[in-house]
N, CA, C and O atoms as CSV, one atom per row, in Angstrom:
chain,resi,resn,atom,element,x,y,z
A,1,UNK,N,N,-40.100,1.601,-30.205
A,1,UNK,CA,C,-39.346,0.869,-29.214
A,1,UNK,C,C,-38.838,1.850,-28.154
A,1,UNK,O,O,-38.561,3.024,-28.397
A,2,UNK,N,N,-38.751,1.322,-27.082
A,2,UNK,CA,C,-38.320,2.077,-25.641
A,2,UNK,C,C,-37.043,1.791,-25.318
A,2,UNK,O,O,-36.587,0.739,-24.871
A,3,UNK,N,N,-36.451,2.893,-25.597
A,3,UNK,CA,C,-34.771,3.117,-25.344
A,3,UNK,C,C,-34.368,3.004,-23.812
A,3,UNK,O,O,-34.990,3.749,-23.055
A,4,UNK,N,N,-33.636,2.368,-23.389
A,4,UNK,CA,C,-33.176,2.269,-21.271
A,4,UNK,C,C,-32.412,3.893,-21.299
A,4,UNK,O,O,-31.830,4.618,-22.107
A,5,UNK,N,N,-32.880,3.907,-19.729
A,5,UNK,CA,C,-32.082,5.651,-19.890
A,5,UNK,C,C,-31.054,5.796,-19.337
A,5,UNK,O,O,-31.495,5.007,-18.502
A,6,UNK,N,N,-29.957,6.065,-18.918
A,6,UNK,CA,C,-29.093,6.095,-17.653
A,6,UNK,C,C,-28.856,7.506,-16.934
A,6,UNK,O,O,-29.446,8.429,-17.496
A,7,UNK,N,N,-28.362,7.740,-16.184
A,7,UNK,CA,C,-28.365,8.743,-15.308
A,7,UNK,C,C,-27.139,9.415,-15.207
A,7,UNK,O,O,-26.511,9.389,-14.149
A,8,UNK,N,N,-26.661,10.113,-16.361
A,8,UNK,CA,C,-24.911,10.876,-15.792
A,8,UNK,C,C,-25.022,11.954,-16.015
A,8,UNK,O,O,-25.518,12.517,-16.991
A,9,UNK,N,N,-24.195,12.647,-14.392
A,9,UNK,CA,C,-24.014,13.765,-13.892
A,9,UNK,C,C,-25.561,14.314,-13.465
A,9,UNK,O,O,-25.458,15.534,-13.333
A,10,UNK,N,N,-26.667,13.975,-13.253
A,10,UNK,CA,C,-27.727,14.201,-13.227
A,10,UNK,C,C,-28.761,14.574,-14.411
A,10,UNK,O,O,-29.652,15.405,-14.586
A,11,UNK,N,N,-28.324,13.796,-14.938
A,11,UNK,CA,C,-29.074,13.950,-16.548
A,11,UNK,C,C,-29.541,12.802,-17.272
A,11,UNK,O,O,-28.793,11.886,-17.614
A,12,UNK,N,N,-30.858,12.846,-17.525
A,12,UNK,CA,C,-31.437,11.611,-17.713
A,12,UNK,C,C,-30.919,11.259,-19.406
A,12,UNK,O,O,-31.134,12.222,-20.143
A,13,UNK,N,N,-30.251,9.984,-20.146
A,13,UNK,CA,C,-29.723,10.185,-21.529
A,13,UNK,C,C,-30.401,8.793,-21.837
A,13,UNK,O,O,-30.426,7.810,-21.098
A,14,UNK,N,N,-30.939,8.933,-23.086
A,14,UNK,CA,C,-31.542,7.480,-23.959
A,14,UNK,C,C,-30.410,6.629,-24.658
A,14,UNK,O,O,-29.801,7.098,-25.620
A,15,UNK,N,N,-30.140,5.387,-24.164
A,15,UNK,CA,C,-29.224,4.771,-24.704
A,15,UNK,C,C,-29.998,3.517,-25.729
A,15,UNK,O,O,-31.198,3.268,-25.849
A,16,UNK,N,N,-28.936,2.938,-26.313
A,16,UNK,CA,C,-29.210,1.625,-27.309
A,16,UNK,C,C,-28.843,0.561,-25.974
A,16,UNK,O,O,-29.803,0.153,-25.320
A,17,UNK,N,N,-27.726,0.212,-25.662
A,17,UNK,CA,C,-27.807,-0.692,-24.592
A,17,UNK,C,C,-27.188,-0.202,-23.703
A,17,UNK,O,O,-26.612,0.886,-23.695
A,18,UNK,N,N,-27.289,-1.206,-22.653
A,18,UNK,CA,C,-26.396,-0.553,-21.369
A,18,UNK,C,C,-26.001,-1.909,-21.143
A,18,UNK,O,O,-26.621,-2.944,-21.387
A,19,UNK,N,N,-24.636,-1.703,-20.533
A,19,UNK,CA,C,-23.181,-3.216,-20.710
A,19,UNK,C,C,-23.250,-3.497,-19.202
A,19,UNK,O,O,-23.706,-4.468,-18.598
A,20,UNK,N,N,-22.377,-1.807,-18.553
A,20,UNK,CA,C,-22.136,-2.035,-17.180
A,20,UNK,C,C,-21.192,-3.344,-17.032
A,20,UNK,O,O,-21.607,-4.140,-16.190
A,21,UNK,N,N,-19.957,-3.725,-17.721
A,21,UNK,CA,C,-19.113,-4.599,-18.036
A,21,UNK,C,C,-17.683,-4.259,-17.359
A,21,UNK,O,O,-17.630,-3.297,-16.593
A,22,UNK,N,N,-16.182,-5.247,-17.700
A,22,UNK,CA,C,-15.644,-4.683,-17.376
A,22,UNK,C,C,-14.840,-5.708,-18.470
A,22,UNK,O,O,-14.729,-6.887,-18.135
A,23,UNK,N,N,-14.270,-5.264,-19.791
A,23,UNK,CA,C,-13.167,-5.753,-20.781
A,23,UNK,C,C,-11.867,-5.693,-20.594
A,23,UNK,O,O,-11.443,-4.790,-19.872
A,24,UNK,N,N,-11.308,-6.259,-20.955
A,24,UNK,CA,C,-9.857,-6.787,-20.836
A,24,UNK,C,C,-9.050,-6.926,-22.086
A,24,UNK,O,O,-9.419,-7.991,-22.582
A,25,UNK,N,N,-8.280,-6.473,-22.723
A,25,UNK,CA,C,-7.622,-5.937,-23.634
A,25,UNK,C,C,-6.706,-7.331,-24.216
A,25,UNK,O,O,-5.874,-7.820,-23.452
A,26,UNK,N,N,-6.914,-7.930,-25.603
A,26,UNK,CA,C,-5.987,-9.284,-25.338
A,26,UNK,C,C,-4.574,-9.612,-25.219
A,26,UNK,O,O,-4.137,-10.711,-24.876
A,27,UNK,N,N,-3.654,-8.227,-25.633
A,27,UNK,CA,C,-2.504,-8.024,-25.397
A,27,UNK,C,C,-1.850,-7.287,-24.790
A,27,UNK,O,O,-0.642,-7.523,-24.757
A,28,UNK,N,N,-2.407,-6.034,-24.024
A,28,UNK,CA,C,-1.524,-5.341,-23.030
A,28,UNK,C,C,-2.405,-5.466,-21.707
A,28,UNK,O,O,-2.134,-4.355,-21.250
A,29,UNK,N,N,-3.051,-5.887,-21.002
A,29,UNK,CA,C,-4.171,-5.947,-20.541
A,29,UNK,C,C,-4.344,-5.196,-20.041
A,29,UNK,O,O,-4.108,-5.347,-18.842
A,30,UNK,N,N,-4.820,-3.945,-20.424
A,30,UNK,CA,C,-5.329,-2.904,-20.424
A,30,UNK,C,C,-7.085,-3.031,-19.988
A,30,UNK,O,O,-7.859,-3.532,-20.803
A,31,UNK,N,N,-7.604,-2.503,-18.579
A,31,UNK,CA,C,-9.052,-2.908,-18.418
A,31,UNK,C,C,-9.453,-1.756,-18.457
A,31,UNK,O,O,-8.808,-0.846,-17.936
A,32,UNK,N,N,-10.781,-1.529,-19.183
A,32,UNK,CA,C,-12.022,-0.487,-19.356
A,32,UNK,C,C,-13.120,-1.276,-18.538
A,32,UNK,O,O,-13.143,-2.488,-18.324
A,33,UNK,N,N,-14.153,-0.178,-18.071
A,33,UNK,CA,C,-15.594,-0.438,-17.620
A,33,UNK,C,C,-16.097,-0.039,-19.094
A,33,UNK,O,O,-15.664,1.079,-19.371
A,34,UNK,N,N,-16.811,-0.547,-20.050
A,34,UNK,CA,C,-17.961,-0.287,-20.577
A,34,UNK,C,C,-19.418,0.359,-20.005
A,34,UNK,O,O,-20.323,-0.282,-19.470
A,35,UNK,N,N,-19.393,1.388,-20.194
A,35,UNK,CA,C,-20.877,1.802,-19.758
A,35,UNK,C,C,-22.248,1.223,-20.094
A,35,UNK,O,O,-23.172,0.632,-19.535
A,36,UNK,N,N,-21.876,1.735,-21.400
A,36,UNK,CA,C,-23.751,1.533,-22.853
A,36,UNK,C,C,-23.052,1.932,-24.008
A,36,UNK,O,O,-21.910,2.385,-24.094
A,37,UNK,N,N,-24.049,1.661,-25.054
A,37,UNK,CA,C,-24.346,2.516,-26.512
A,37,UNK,C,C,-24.477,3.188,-26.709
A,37,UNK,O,O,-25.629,3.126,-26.279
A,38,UNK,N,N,-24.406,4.386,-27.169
A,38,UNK,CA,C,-25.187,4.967,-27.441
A,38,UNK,C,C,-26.031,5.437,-28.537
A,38,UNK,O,O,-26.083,4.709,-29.529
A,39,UNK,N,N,-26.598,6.354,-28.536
A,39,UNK,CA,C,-28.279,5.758,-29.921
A,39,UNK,C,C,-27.125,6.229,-31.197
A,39,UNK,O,O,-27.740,5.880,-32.205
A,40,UNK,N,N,-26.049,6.714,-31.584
A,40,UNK,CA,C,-24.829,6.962,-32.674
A,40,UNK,C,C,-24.297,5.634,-32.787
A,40,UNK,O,O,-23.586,5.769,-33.782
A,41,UNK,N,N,-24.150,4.233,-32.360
A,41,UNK,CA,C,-23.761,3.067,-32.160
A,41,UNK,C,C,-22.542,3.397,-31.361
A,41,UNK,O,O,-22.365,2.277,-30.882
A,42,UNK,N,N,-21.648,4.067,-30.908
A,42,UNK,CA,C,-20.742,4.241,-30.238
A,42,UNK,C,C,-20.446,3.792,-28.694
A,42,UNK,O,O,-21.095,4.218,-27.738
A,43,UNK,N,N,-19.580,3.050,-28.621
A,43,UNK,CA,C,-19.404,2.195,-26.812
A,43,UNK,C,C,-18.708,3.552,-25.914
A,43,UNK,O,O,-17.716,4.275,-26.011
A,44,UNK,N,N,-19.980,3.384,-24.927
A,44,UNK,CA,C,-19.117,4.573,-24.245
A,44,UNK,C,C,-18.211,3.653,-22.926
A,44,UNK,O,O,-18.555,2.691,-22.239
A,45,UNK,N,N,-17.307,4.227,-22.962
A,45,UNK,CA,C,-16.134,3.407,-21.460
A,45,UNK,C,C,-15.401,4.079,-20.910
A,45,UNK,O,O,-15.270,5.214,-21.367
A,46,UNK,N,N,-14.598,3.691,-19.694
A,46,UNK,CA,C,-13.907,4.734,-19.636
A,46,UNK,C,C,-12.146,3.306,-18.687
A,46,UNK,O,O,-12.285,2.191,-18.186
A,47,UNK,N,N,-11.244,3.884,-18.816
A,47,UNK,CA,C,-10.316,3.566,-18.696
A,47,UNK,C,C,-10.392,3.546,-16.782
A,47,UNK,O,O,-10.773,4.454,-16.043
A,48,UNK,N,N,-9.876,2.157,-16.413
A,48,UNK,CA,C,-10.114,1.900,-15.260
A,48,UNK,C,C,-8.987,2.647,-14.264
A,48,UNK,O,O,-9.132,2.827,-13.055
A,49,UNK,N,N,-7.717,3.074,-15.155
A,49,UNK,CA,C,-5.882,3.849,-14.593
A,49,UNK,C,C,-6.847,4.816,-14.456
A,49,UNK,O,O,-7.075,4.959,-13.255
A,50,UNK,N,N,-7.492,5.516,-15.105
A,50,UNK,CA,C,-7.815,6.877,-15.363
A,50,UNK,C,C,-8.401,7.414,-14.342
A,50,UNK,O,O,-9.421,6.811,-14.008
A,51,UNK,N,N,-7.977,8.872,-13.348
A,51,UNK,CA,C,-7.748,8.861,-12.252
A,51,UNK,C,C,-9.822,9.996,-12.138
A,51,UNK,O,O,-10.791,10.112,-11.388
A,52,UNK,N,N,-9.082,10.694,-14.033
A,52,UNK,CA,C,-9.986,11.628,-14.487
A,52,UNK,C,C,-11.517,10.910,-14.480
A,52,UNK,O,O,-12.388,11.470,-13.814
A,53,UNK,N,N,-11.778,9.940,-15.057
A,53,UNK,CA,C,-12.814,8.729,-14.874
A,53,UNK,C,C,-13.658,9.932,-16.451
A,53,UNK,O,O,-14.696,10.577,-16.598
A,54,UNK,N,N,-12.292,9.596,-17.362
A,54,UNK,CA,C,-13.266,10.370,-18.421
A,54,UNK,C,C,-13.973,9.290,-19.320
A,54,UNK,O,O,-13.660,8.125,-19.564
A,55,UNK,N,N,-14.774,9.877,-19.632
A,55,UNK,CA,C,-15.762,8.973,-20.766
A,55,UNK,C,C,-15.481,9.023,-22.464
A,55,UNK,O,O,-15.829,9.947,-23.198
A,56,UNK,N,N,-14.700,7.676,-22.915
A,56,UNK,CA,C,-14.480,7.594,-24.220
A,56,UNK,C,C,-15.341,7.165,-24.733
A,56,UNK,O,O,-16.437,6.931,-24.223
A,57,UNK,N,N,-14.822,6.870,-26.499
A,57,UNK,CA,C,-15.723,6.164,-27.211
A,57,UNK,C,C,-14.900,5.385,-28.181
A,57,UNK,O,O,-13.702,5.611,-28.355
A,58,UNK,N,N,-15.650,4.356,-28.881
A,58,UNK,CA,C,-15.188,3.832,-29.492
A,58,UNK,C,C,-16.130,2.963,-29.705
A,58,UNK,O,O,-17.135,2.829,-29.008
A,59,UNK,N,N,-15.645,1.896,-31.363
A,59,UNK,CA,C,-17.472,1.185,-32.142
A,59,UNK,C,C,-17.348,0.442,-31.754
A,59,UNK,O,O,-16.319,0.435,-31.079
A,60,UNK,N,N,-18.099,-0.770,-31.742
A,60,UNK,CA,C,-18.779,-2.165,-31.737
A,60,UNK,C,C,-17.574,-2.913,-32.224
A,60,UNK,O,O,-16.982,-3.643,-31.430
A,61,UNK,N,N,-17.197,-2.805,-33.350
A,61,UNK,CA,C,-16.300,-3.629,-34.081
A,61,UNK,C,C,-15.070,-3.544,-32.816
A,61,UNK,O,O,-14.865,-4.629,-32.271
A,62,UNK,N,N,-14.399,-2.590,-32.402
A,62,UNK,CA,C,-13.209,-2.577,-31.944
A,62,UNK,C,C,-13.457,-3.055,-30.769
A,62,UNK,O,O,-12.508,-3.770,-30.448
A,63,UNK,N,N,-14.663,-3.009,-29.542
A,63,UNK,CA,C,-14.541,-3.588,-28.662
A,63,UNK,C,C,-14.523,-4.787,-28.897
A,63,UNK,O,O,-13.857,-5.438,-28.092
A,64,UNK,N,N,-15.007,-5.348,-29.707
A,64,UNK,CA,C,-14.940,-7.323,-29.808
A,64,UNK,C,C,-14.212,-7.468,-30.655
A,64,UNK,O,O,-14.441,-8.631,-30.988
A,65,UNK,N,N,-13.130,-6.951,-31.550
A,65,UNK,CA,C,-12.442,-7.300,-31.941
A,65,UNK,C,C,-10.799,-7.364,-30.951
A,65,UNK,O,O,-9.928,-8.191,-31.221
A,66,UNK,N,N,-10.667,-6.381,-29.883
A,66,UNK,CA,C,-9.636,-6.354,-29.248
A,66,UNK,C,C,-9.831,-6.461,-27.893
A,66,UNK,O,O,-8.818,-6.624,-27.214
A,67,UNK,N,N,-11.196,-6.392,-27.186
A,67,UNK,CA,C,-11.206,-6.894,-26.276
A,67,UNK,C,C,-12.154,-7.890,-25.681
A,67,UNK,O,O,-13.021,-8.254,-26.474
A,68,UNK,N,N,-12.211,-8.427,-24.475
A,68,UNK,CA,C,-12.561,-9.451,-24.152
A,68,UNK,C,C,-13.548,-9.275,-22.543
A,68,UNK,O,O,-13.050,-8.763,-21.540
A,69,UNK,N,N,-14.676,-9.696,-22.585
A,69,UNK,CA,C,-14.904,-9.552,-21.306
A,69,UNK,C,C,-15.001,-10.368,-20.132
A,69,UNK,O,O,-15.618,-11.433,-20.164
A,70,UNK,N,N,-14.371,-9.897,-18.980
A,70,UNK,CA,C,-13.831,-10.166,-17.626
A,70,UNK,C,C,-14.642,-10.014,-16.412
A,70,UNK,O,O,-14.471,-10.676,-15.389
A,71,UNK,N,N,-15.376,-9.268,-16.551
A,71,UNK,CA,C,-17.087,-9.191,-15.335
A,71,UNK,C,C,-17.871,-8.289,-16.119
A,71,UNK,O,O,-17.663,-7.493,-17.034
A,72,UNK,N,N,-19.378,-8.904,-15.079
A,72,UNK,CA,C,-20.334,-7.912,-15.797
A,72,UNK,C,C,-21.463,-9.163,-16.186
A,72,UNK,O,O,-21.387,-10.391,-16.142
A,73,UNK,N,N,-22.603,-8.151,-16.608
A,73,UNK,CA,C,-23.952,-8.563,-16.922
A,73,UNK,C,C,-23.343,-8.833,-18.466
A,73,UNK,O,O,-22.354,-8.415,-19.069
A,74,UNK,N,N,-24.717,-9.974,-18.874
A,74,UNK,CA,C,-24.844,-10.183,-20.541
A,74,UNK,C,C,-25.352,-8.874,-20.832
A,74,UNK,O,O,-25.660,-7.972,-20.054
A,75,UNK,N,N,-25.399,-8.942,-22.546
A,75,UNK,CA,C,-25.863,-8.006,-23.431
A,75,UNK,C,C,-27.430,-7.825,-23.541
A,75,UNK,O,O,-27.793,-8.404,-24.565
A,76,UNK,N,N,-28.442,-7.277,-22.918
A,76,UNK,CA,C,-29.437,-7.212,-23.314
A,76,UNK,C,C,-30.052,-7.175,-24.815
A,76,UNK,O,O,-31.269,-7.094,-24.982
């Protein structure tokens, strides 16, 4: 199977999916961009305050368990 690639910092990286989303937190509403997957199952995002525009992580379970999404493409 053929992994989608994305392009950060000029570096071509093989992901599981790519979101390109934007979640919404159900109690502090706290918004992240979701990036992708990556091939470790891990959601990469990054905090929308964040001035740094650093790239977190965090699993599958916790994004749909605490947050919610607000724009953006479906899940391929």
């Amino acid at each position: 199977m053929i992994n989608p690639v994305v392009n950060i910092r000029g570096e071509r990286v093989e992901v599981r999916k790519i979101f390109n989303c934007l979640f919404e937190h159900e109690t502090n509403e706290e918004l992240i961009h979701v990036w992708y997957e990556d091939l470790d199952g891990y959601i990469i995002y990054e905090d929308c305050t964040d001035a740094l525009q650093q790239k977190r992580k965090m699993t599958y379970v916790e994004l749909f368990k605490d947050y919610q999404r607000v724009w953006g493409g479906e899940e391929e």
